[in-house]
C-alpha beads as a LAMMPS data file, in Angstrom:
LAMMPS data file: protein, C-alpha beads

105 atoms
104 bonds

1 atom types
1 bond types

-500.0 500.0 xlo xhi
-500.0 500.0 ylo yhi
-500.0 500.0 zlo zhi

Masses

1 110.0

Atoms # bond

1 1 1 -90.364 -312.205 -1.756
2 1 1 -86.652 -312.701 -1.859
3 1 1 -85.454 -314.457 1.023
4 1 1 -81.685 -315.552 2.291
5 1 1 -80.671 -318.049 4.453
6 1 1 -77.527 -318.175 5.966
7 1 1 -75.706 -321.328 7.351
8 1 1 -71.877 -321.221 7.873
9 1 1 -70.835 -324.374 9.624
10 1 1 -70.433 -327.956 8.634
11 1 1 -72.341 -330.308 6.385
12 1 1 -74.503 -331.970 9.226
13 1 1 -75.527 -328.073 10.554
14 1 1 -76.641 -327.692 6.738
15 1 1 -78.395 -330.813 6.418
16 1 1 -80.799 -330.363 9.318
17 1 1 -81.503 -326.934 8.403
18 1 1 -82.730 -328.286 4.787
19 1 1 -86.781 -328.568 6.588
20 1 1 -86.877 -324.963 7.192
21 1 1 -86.613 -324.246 2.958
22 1 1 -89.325 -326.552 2.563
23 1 1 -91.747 -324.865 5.133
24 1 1 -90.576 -321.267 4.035
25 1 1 -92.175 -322.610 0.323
26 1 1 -95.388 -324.096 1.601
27 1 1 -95.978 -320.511 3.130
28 1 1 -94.792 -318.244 0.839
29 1 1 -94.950 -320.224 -2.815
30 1 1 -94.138 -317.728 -4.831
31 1 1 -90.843 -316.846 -2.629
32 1 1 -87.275 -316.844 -4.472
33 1 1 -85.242 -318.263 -1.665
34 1 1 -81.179 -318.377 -1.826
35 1 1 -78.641 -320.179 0.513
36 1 1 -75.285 -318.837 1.737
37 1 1 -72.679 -321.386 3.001
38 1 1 -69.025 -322.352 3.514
39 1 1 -67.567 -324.714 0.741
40 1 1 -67.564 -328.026 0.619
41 1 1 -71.651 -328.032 1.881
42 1 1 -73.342 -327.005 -1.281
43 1 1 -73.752 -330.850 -2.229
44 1 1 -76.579 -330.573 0.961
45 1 1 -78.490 -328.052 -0.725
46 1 1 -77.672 -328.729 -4.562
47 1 1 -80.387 -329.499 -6.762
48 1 1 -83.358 -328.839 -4.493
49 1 1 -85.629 -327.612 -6.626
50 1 1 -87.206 -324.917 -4.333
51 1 1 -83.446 -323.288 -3.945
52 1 1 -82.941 -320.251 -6.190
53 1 1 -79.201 -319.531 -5.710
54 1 1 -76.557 -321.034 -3.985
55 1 1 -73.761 -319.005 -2.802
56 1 1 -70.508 -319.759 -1.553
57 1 1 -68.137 -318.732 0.582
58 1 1 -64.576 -320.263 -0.237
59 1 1 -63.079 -319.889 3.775
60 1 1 -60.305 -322.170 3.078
61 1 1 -59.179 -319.951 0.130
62 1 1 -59.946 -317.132 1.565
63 1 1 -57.926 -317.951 4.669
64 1 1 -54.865 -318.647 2.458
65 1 1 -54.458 -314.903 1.620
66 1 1 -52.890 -312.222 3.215
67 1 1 -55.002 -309.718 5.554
68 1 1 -55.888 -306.926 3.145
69 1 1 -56.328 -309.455 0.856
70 1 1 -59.131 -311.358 3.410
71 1 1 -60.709 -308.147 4.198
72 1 1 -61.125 -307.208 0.111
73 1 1 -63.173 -310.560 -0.175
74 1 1 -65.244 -309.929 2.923
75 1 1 -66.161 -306.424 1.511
76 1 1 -67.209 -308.310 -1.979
77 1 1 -68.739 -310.860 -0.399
78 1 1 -70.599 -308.606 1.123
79 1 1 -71.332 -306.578 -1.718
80 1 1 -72.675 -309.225 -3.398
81 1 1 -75.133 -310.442 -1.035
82 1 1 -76.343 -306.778 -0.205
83 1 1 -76.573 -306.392 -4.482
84 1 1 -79.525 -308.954 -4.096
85 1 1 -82.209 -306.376 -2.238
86 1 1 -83.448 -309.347 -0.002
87 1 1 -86.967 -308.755 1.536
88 1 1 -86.001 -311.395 4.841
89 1 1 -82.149 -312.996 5.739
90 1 1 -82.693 -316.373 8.244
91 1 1 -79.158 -316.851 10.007
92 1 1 -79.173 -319.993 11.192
93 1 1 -75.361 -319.375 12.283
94 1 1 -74.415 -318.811 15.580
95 1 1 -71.652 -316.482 16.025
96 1 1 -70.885 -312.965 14.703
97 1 1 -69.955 -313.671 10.776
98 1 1 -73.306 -314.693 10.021
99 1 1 -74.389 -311.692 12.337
100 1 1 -72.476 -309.449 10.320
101 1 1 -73.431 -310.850 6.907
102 1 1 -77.453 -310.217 7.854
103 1 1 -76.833 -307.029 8.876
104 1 1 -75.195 -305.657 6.173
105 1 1 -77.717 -307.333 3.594

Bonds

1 1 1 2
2 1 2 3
3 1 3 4
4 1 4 5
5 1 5 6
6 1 6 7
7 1 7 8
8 1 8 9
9 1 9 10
10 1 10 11
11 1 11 12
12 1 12 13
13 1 13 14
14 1 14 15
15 1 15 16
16 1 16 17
17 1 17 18
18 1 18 19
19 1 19 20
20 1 20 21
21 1 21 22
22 1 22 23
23 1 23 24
24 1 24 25
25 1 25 26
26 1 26 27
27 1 27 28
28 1 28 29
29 1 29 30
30 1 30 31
31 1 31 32
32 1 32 33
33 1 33 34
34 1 34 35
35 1 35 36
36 1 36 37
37 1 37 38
38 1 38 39
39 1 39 40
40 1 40 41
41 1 41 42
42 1 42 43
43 1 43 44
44 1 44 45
45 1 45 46
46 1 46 47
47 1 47 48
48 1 48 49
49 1 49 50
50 1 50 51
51 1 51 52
52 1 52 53
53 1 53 54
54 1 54 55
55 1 55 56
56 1 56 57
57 1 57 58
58 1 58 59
59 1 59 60
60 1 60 61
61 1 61 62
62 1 62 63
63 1 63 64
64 1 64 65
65 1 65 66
66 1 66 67
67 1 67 68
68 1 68 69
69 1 69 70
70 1 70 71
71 1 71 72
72 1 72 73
73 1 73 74
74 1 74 75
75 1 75 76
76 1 76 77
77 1 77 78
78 1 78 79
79 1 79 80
80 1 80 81
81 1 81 82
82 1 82 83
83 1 83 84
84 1 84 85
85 1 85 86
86 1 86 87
87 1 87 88
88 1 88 89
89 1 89 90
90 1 90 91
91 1 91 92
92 1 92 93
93 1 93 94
94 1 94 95
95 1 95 96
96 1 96 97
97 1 97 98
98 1 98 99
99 1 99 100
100 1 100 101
101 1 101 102
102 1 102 103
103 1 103 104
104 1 104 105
């Protein structure tokens, strides 16, 4: 089972939601389990050995860039995501970019 979890906020907001990957692998061992976040928070999550993939979204980079620009890296961020045929997405982001993202995957 391929399974995506999504948390875009702030270091602390990834931190406590570091129980839930544990749990997800003590029910479903054999699960490949990836985690989407903003950068800067993938020092929470890297090198835990039950984590698959890591993904990142660069927001301060992407903010830098002019709107066609922003909406070409949404699309491939997308893209990418929706390229991995997850079986479950957990948002654990409130708000509607994380909304969007699981969605679309």
């Amino acid at each position: 089972m391929k399974i995506l979890i999504i948390k875009f906020r702030n270091i602390g907001d990834v931190l406590l939601s570091t129980p839930l990957i544990a749990n997800i692998k003590y029910y479903y061992p054999d699960s490949n389990i990836d985690f989407a976040l903003n950068k800067g928070c993938e020092e929470m999550v890297y090198g835990n050995p039950e984590i698959n993939n890591i993904i990142v979204y660069d927001r301060p980079r992407i903010k830098k860039l002019g709107i066609l620009s922003q909406i070409f890296e949404e699309i491939k961020f997308t893209r990418n995501i929706r390229s991995n045929n997850y079986d479950t997405v957990i948002n654990l982001t409130e708000g509607d970019r994380g909304a969007q993202l699981t969605y679309f995957s």
